[in-house]
C-alpha positions as CSV (number, residue, x, y, z in Angstrom):
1,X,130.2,149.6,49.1
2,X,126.7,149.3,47.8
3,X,124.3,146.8,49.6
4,X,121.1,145.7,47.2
5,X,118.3,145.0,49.5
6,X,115.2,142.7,47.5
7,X,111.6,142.5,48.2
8,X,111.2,139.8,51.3
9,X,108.5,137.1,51.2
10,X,106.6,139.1,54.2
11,X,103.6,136.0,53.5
12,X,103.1,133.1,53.4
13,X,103.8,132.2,49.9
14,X,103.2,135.5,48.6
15,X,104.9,136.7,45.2
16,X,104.3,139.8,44.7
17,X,103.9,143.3,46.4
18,X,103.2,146.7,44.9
19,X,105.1,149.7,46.4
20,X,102.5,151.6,48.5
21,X,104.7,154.7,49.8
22,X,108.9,155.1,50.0
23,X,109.7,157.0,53.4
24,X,113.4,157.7,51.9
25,X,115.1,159.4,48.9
26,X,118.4,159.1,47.4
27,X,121.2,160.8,49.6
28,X,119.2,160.2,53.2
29,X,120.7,158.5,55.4
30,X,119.1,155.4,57.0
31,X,119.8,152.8,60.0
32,X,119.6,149.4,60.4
33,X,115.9,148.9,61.2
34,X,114.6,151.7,59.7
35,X,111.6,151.7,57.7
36,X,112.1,152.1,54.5
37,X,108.9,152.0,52.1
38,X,105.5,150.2,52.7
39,X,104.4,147.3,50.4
40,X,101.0,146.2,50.1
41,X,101.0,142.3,49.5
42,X,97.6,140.2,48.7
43,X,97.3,140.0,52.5
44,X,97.9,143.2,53.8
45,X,99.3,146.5,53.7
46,X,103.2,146.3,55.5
47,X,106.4,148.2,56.4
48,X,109.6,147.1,55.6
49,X,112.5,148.4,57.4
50,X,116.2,147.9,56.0
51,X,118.7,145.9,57.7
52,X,121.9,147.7,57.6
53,X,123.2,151.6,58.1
54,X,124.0,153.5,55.0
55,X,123.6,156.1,52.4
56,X,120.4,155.6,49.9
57,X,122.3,155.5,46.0
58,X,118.7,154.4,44.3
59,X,115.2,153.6,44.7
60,X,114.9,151.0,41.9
61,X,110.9,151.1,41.4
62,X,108.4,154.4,41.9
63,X,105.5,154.0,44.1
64,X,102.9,152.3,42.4
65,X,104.6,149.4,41.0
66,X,103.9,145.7,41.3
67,X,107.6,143.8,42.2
68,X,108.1,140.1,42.5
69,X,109.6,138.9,45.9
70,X,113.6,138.2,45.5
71,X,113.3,141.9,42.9
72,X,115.9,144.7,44.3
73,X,113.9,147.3,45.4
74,X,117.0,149.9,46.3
75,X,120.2,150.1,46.7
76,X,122.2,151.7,49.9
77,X,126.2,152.7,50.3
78,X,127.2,151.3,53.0
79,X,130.8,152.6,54.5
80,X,133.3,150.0,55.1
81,X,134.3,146.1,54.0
82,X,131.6,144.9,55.3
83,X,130.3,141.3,54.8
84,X,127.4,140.5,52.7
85,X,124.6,139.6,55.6
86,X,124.5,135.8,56.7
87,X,121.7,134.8,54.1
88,X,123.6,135.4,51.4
89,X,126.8,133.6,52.3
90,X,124.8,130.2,52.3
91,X,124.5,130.2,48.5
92,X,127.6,128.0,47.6
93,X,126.0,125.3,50.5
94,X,122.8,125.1,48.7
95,X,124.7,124.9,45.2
96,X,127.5,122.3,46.4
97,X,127.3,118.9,44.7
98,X,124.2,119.7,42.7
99,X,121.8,120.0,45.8
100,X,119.2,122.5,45.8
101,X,116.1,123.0,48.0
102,X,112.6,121.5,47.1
103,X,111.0,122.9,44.5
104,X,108.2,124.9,46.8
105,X,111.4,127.0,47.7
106,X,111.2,130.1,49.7
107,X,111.9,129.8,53.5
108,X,110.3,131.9,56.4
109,X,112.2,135.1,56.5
110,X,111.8,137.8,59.3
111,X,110.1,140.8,57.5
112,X,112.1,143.2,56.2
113,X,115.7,141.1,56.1
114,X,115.0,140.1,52.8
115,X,114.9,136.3,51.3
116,X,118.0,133.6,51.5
117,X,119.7,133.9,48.0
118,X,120.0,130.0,48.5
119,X,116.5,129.6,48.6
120,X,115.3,131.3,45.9
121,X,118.0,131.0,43.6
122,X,116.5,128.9,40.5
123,X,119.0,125.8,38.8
124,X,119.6,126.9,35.2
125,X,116.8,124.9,33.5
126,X,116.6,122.3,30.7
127,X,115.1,123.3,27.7
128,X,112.0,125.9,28.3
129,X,109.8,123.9,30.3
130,X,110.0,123.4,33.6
131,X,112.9,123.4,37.0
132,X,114.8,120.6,37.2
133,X,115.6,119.7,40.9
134,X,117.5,116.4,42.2
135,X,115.4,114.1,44.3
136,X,116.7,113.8,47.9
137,X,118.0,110.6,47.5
138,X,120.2,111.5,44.0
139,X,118.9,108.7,42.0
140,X,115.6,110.9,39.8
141,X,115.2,114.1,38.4
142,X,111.5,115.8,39.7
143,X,110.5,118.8,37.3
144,X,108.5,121.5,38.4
145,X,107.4,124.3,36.0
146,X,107.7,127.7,37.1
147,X,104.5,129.8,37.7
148,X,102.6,131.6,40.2
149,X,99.8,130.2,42.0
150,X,97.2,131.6,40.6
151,X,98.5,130.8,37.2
152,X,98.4,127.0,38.4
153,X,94.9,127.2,39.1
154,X,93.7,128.5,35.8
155,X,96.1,125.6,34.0
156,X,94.1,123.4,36.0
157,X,90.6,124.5,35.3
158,X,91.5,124.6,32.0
159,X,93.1,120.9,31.9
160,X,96.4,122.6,30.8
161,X,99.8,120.3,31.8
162,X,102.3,123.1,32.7
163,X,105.0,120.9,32.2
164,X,103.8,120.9,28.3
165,X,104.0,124.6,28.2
166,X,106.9,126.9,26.9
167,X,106.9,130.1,29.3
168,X,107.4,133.5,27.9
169,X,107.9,135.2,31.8
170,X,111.6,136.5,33.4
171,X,113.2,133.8,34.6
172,X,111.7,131.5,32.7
173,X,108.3,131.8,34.6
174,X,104.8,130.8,32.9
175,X,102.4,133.7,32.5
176,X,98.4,133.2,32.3
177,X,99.2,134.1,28.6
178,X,100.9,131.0,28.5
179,X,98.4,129.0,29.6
180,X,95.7,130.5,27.6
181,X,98.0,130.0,24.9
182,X,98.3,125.9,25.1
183,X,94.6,125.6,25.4
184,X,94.1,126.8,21.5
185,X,95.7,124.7,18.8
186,X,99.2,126.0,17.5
187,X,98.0,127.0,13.9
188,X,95.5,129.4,15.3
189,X,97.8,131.3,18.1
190,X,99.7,134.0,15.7
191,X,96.0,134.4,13.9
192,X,94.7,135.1,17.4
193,X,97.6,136.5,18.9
194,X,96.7,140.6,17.9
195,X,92.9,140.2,19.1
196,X,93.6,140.5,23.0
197,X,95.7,143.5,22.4
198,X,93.3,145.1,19.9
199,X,90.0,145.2,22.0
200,X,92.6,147.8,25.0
201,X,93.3,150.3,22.0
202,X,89.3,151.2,21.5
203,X,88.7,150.8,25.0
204,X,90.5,154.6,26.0
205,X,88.5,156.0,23.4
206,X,84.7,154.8,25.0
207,X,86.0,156.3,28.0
208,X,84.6,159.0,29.4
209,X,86.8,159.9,32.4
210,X,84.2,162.7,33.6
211,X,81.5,159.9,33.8
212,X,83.5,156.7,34.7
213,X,86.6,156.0,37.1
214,X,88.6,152.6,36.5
215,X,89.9,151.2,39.3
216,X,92.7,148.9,38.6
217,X,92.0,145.1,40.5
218,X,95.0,144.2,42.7
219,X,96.2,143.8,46.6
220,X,93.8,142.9,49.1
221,X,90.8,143.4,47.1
222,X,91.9,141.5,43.8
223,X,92.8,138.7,46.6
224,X,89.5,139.1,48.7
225,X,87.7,138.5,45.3
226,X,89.5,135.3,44.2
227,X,89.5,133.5,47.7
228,X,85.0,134.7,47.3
229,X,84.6,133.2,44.0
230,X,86.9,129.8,45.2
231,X,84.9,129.9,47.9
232,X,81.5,130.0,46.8
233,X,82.0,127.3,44.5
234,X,84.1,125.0,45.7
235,X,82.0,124.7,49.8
236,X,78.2,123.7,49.5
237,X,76.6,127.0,51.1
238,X,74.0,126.7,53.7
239,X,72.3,129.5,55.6
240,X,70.1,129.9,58.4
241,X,68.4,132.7,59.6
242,X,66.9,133.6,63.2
243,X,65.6,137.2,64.6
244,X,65.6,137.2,68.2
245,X,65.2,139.9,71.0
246,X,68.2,141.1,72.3
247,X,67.1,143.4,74.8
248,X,68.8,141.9,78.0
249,X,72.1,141.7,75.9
250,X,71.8,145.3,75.1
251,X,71.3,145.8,79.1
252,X,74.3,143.9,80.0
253,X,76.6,145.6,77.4
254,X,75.6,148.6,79.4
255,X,76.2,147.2,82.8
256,X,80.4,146.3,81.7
257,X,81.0,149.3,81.0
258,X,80.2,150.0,84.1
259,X,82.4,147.1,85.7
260,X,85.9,147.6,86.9
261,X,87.2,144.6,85.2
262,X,86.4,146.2,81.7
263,X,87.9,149.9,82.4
264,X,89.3,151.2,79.8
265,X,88.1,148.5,77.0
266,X,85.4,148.4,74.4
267,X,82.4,147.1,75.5
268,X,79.8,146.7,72.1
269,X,77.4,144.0,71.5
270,X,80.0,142.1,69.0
271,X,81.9,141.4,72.2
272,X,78.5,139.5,73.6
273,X,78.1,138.2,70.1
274,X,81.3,136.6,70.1
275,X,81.6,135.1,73.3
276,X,78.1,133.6,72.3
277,X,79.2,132.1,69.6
278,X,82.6,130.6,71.7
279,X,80.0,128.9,73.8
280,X,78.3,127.5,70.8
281,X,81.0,126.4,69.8
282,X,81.9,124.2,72.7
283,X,78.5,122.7,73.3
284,X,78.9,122.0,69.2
285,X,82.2,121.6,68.9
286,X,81.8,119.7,65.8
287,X,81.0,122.7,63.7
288,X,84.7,123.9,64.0
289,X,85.8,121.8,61.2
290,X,87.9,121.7,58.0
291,X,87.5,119.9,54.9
292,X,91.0,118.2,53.9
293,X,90.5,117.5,49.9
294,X,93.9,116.2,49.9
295,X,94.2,113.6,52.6
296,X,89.9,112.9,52.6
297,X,89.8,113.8,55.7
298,X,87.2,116.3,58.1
299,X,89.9,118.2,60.7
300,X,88.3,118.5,63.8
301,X,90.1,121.6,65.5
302,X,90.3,122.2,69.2
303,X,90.9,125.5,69.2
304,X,88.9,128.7,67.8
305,X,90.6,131.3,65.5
306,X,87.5,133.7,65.6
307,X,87.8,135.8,62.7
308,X,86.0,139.5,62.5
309,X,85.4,140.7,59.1
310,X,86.8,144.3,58.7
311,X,86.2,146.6,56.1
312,X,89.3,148.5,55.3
313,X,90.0,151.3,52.4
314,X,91.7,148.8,50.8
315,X,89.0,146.1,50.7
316,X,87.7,143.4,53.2
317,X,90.1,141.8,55.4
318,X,89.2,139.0,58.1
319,X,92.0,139.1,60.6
320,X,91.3,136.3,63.7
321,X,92.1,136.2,67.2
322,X,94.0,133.4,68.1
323,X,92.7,130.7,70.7
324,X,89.8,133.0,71.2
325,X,88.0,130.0,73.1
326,X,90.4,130.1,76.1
327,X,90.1,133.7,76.5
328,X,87.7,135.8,79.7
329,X,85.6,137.9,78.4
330,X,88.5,140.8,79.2
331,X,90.8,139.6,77.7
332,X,88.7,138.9,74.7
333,X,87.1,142.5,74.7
334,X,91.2,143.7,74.4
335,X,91.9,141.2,71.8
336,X,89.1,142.6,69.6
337,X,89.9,146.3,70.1
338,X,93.4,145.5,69.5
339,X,92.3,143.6,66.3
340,X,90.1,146.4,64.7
341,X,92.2,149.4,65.6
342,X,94.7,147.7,63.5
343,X,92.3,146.9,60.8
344,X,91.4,150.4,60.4
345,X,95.0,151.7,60.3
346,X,95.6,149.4,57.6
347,X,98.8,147.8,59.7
348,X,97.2,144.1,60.0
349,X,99.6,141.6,59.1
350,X,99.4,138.5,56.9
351,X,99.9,136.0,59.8
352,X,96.9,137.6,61.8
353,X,94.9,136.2,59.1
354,X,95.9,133.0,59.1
355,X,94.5,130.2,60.2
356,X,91.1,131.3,61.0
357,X,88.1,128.9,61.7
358,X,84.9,130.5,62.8
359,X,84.1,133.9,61.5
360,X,81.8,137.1,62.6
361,X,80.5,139.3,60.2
362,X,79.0,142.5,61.4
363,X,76.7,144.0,58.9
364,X,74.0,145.4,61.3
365,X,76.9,148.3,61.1
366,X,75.9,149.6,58.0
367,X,72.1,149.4,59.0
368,X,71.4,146.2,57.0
369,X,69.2,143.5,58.8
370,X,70.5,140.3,57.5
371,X,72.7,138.7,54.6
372,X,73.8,135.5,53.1
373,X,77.8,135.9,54.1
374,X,79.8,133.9,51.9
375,X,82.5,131.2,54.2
376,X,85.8,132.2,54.1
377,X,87.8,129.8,52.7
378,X,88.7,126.7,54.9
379,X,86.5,127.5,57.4
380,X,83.3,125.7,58.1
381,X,80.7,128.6,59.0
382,X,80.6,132.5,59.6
383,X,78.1,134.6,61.4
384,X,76.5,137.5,60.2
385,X,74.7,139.8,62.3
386,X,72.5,142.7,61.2
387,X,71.0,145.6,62.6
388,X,69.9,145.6,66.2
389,X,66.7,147.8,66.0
390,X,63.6,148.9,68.4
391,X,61.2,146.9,67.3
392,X,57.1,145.6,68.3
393,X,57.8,141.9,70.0
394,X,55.5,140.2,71.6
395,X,57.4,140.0,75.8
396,X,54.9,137.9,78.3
397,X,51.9,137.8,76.2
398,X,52.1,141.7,75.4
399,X,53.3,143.8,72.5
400,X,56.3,145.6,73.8
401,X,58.9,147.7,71.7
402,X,62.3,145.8,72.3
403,X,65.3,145.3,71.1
404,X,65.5,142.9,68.0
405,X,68.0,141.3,65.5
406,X,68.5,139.1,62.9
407,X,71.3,136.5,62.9
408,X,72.2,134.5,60.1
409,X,74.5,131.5,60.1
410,X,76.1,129.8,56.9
411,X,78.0,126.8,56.8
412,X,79.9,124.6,54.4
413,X,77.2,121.7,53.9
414,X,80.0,119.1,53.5
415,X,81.1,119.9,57.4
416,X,78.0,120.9,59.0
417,X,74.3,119.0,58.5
418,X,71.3,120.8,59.0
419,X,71.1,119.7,62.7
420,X,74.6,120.8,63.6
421,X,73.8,124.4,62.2
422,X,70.9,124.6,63.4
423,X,71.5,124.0,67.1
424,X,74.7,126.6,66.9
425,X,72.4,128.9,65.9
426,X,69.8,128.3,68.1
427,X,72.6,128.3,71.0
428,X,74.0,131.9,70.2
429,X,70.1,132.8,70.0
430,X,69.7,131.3,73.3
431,X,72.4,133.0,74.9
432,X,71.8,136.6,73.6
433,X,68.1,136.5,74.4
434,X,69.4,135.2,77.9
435,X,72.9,135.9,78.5
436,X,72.9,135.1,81.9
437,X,73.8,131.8,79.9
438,X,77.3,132.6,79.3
439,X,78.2,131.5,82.4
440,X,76.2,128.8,82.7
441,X,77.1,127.4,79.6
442,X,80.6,128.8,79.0
């Protein structure tokens, strides 16, 4: 019998994944486990691997193509009577007596084993508005149009009710065309309507494919861009700059890798770096905050997700180590190999960049000496470091060349005051100039 096996939610809320690569074709033979194809999501790049043994019949999209999560993606023979797989058989539960699950819908699903049919199945709707979904306790009706995220946040900068608006999408779904399409009045839509698609038919023939490449926007990058902009403009940006000499750090780097309690890791200034900014931290621990617009609330957290900003072929990513603040300074020097090895090979998953608080940006990398790095969103402040350079500093009373750096530290302005930012910088100064401090401070 043929099993259908559908794009999983591998995110948190994700939609959407385009097809990166298939590792199968029609006729091979493939085993429970087995991966399968590898999807790139607005989080990462992932592999899924199929959850049954079989016969490949069809690969129902090429590479290159954006499906929606709960989309069959291919279809294997599978020998035998056997059952459909657990997830499945729940449908008639979540259909029984009218019931069906809140309207946020999907559930958690281990990657790979595909989405429960009953909790992504959709009521039949009334009319060509909106889901209609039973309030637990049976006695309302809650509606709740259809539409992707992002499609929710345009028809709220635009002061568009979705409810209001007739969707044109599969599945009754409302598109940003939609949207768009309620802001103007009615009379003028079919007047209007050939104008979008009009300006794409004289664009091919301006372009000079010897002189230009088009990139198309989408994955991480088209998601790395969003989350900026949204950032930028929704958190009052603060930065603070400081150039120090980091000459005894640059010693002590040199002196663990020397240390048997660091064989075999990677010992870098960003290692020092962080730790001095895990100090910070706990002397300021105020600074590791999140703005709750919802509830009007500041969330003080106790622990520190230290994200590192990667650059990855496929765009900026900032995975974070969880609990970094309980970690030695070995076990944080393997967390952050770990971390960037799997930046690099493009396998970071989406929950590794979840839930960050405090980020590190590393730009001294790329030679540059400082920046103005932009927060990422819901965290309070993020580090940039630039270029650690030989430089004329003046070391007891006498121009010496040492070792020098600029740091600079921005902040959401709602969170942090000047005060607060300015002693977590000066702290992480402190220590790097001296970082005999880290243990008396840590």
């Amino acid at each position: 019998m043929a099993r259908e096996f559908k794009m999983p939610d591998v995110g948190e809320g994700l939609t959407e994944a385009e097809i990166l690569k298939w590792y199968v074709q029609p006729g091979d033979s493939v085993e429970d486990g087995q991966v399968v194809c590898e999807v790139e999501t607005a989080k990462a790049a992932v592999e899924l691997p199929i959850p049954y043994d079989g016969v490949v019949k069809a690969l129902l999209f090429p590479e290159g193509t954006t499906v929606d999560v709960g989309q069959v993606i291919i279809s294997v023979d599978v020998a035998g009577d056997a059952p459909e797989p657990a997830a499945p058989a729940a449908e008639p539960e979540a259909e029984t007596e009218g019931e069906a699950e809140a309207p946020q819908g999907r559930q958690p699903v281990l990657v790979g084993y595909g989405v429960a049919e009953s909790s992504t199945k959709r009521r039949a709707r009334k009319g060509a508005e909106s889901e209609s979904v039973p309030a637990t306790n049976g006695t309302a009706t809650l509606t709740r149009p259809l539409a992707k995220p992002p499609v929710r946040k345009l028809a709220k900068d635009l002061g568009v009710d979705l409810a209001a608006v007739i969707p044109s999408g599969s599945d009754g779904i409302i598109t940003r065309e939609d949207v768009h399409a309620a802001v103007a009045p009615a009379p003028e839509v079919p007047a209007q309507a050939p104008a979008p698609t009009a300006a794409p038919a004289t664009a091919p023939a301006s372009y000079d494919s010897v002189r230009e490449t088009r990139i198309p926007i989408k994955g991480v990058r088209k998601a790395t861009a969003q989350a900026m902009v949204n950032s930028k403009f929704t958190a009052p940006h603060v930065t603070e700059f400081v150039t120090i000499d980091v000459t005894r750090t640059m010693k002590l780097v040199e002196e663990l890798k020397g240390d048997k309690d660091m064989a075999g890791l990677r010992v870098n200034p960003l290692l020092l770096i962080s730790k001095a900014l895990l100090v910070a931290i706990k002397r300021n621990p105020e600074v590791n905050s999140a703005w709750d617009e919802a509830n009007q609330e500041i969330v003080q957290k106790h622990y520190v997700n230290l994200g590192i900003a990667a650059a990855t072929p496929r765009g900026l990513i900032v995975p974070n180590i969880k609990d970094a603040q309980a970690k030695t300074l070995p076990e944080l020097a393997s967390a952050l190999g770990e971390l960037v090895s799997t930046a690099r090979e493009g396998k970071t998953s989406p929950a590794a960049m979840q839930g960050g608080t405090v980020t590190i940006t590393n730009v001294g990398v790329f030679g540059v000496d400082t920046g103005t790095p932009i927060l990422n969103p819901g965290e309070s402040a993020i580090l940039a470091v630039g270029a650690i350079k030989l430089q004329p500093w003046v070391h007891k009373g006498k121009v010496k060349p040492r070792q020098v750096t600029t740091l600079a530290l921005s902040f959401d302005h709602r969170l942090v005051d000047g005060e607060l930012g300015s002693k977590v910088l000066a702290d992480v100064a402190a220590i790097l100039e001296r970082p005999k401090r880290l243990i008396t401070w840590a």
